[in-house]
N, C-alpha and C positions, 0 to 999 in steps of 0.2 A: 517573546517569539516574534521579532519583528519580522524575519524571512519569510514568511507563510506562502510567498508565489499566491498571490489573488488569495481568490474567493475558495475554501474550502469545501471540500466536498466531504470528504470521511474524515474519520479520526477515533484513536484507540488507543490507549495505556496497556502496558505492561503487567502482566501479573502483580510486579510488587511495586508498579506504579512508577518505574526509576525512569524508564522512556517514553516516551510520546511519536504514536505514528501520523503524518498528514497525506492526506492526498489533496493535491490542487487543482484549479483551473487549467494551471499554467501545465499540465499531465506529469508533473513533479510526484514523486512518493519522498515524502523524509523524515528521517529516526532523530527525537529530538533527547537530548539529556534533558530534561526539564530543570534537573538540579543545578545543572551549570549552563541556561540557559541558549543554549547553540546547538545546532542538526549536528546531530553525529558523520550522515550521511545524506546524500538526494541522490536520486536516480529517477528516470523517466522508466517507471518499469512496464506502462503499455502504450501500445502507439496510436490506439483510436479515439475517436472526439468526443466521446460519450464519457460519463462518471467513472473514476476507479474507487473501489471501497478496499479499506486495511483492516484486518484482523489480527492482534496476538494468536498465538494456538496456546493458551493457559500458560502452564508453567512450565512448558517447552522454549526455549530461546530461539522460536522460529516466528515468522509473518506473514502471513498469507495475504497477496492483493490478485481483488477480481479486475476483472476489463474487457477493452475489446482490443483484437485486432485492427489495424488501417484496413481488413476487407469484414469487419465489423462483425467478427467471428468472437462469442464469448469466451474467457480464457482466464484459467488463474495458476499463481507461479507461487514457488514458496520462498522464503528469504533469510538467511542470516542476517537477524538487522542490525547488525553493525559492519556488515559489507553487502553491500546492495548493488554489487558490479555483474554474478552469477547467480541466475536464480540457483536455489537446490533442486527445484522441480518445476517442471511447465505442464500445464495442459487443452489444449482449447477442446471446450465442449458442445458448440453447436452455431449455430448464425441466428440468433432472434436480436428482437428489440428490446427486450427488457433486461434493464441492471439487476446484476444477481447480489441480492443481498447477504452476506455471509456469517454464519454464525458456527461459535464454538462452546460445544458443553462438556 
């Protein structure tokens, strides 16, 4: 995985571990085949200067990434990760400072 865009910030595997999600410095989000060693996809999925974090949603073939806004509004999108051009779903939820950590059970 030499594309990595800098310094990572999150990161997440797949339910059955076939993909790899990154989020970067560089406000890159990308879906890596780990098996054949290349990002399926990249996409800047938020626009603010603060961390984004990635989530699988289990054994759903969906990806959840948190962020902010450029008016530093927290917000998170859902994703087809292997097309990361349209979220499937957006929502911003509030204006603070802290990065929301995301978890799925």
């Amino acid at each position: 995985l030499s594309e990595l865009g800098g310094f990572v910030q999150d990161l997440a595997f797949n339910y059955n571990g076939s993909l790899l999600a990154t989020s970067s410095k560089d406000k890159k989000t990308r879906v890596w085949d780990v098996r054949a060693n290349k990002a399926i996809c990249t996409n800047q999925c938020h626009d603010g200067a603060k961390a984004s974090k990635v989530l699988f949603l289990g054994r759903k073939e969906q990806l959840l990434t948190v962020g902010f806004t450029r008016q530093s509004k927290r917000e998170l999108k859902g994703w087809d990760p292997r097309k990361l051009d349209t979220p499937l779903f957006h929502k911003e939820l509030d204006q603070s400072a802290g990065v929301l950590m995301p978890f799925y059970d």
